[in-house]
C-alpha positions in Angstrom: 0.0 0.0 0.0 1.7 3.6 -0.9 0.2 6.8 -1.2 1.4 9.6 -3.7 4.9 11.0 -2.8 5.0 13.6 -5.1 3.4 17.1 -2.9 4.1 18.9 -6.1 2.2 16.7 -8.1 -0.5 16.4 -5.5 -0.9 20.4 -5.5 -1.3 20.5 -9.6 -5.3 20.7 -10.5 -6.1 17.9 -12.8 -8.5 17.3 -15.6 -11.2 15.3 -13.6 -14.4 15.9 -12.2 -13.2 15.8 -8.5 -10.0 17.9 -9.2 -12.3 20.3 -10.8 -14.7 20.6 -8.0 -12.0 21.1 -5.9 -10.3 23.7 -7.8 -13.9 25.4 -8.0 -14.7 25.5 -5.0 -11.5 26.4 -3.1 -11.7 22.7 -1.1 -7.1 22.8 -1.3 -7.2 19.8 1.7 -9.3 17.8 0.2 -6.5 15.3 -2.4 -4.6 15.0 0.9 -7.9 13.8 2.8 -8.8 11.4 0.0 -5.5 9.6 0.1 -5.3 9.8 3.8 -8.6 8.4 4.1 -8.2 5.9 1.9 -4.8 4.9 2.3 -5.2 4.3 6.2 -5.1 1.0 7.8 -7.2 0.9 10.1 -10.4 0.2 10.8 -11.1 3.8 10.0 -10.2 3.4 6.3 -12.8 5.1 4.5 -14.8 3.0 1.2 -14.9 5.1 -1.8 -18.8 5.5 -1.8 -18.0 6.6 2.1 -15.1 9.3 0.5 -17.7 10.3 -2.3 -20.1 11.2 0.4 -17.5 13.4 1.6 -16.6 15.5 -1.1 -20.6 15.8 -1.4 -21.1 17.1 2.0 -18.0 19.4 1.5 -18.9 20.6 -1.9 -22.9 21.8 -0.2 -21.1 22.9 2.5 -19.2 25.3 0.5 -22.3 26.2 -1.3 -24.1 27.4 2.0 -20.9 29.1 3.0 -21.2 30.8 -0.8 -24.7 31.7 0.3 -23.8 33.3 3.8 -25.7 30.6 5.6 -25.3 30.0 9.1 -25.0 25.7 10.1 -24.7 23.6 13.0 -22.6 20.6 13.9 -24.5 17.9 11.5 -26.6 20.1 9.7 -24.7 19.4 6.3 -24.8 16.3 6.8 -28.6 16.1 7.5 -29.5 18.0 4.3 -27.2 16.1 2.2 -29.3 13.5 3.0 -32.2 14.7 2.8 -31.3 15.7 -0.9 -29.9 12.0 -2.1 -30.8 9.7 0.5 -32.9 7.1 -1.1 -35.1 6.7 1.9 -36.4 10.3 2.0 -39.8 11.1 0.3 -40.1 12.9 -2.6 -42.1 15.4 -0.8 -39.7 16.2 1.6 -36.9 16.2 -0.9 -39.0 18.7 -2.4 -39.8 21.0 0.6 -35.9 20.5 1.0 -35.0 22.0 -2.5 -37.1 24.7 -2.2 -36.0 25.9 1.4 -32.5 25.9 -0.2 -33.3 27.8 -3.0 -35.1 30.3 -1.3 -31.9 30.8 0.6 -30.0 31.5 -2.5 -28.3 28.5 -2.4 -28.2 27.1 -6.8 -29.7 23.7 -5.8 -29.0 22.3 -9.7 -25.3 23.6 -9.6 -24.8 22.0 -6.5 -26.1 18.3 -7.2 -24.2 18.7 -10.5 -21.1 18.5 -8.5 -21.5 15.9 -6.8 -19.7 13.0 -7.4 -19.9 9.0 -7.7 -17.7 6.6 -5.9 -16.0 5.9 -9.1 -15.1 9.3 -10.1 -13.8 9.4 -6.5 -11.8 6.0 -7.2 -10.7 7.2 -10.8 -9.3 10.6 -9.2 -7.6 8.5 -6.3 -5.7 5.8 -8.5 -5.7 8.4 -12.0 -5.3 12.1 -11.0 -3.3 11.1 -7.4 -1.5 7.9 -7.9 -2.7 6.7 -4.5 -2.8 2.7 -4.2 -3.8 -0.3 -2.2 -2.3 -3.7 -2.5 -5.3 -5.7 -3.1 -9.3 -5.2 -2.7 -10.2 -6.4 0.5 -13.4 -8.4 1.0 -14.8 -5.9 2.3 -14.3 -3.3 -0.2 -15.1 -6.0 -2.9 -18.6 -6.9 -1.1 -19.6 -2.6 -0.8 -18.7 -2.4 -4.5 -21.1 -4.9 -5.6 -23.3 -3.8 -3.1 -23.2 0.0 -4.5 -23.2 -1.7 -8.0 -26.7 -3.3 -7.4 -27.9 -0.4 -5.6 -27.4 1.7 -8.6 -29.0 -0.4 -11.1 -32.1 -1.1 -8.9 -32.5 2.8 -8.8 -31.8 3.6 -11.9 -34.5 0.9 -12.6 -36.8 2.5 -10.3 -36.4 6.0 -11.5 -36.7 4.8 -16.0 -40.1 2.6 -14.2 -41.2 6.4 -12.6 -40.1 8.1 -15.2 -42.0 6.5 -17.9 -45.5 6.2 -15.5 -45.3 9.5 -15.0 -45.3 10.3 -18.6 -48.3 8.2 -19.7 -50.3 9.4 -17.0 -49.5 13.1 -17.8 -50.8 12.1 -21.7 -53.9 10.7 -20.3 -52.6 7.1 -22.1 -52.5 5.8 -18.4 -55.2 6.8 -15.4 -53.2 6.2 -12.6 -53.1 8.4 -9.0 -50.0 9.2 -6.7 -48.2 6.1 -7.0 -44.7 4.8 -5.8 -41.6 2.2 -7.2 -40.5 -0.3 -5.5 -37.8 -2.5 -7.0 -37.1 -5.7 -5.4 -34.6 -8.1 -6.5 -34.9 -11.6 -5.4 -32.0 -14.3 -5.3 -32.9 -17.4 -4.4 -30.3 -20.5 -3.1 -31.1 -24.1 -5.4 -29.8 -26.4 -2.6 -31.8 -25.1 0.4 -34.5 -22.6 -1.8 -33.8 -20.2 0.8 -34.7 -16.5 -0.6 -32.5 -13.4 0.1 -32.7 -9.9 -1.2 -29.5 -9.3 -3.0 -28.1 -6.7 0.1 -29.2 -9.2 2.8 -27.1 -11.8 0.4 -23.6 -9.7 0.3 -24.1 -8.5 4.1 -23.9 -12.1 5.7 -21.5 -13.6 3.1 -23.5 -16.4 2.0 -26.3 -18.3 2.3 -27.0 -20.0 5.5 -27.0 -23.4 3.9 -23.2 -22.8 3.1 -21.8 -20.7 6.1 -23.4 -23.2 8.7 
């Protein structure tokens, strides 16, 4: 495991999405905090989904900042979520927007910065030549994890999505409705049924880790 030596490389803005955000808005710790978060060997090591998170949070924080907005200890953090967590109504996503907006905070600018745990990764191993000797289980297991997650949302948002449409062209009379995509992996040898994040979390099926 090494991280990047060179500090004068390190300081350079690069070409990516991430190096760009930084560059924008004025986040100069933030390469060194990837790598040392990433790099660190304990159990504190941060995942890059965990690390994208963080350049979010940083990158809205700067935005309220921009707008001359006063926040407490968590409050980023709470309306980060509130904004992308996938467990938060659309209403209150929506109330959440608007609050912002009416604060003068550019809502769209802001969520246009953010980043994906792969951008994150690319800048890490790309842009900052920082490196771990091998995947651990762990990090393998979140990938996947944040690999499924992303399909079953983007499923659930194209299944909104096209609803929506048909009902707003009267080809579909439907009322407020919701998405739920469930994905459903079942084990041959015992036919015992897991959700796919239920699967990953407990490393197997019982059948085999008993």
């Amino acid at each position: 495991m090494s991280e990047r030596t060179s500090e004068e490389g390190r300081s350079a803005t690069c070409g990516c999405k991430v190096g760009r955000i930084a560059h924008q808005h004025g986040l100069s710790k933030l390469d060194d905090e990837l790598v040392r978060y990433w790099t660190d060997r304990t159990d504190e090591r941060y995942s890059t989904r965990e690390l994208a998170e963080h350049v979010n949070q940083q990158v809205l924080a700067a935005a309220l900042d921009d707008a001359g907005l006063q926040y407490k200890d968590g409050e980023v953090e709470n309306t980060y979520r509130l904004l992308t967590d996938d467990d938060v109504s659309s209403g209150t996503r929506v109330q959440t927007r608007k609050e912002l907006e009416r604060e003068g905070v550019p809502v769209e600018d802001v969520e246009s910065d953010f980043v994906s745990h792969q951008s994150v990764y690319n800048h890490l191993t790309d842009c900052l030549e920082a490196e771990l000797e091998t995947p651990s289980d762990e990090e393998r297991l979140e990938r996947s994890r944040d690999k499924l997650g992303a399909l079953r949302n983007r499923t659930a948002a194209v299944t909104e999505d096209t609803i929506a449409q048909l009902a707003r062209s009267d080809v579909l009379d439907v009322g407020e409705f919701n998405v739920v995509v469930n994905v459903t992996i079942t084990c041959e040898e015992c036919k015992t049924q897991y959700t796919s994040r239920d699967l990953l979390e407990q490393g197997g099926c019982d059948c085999r880790t008993e």
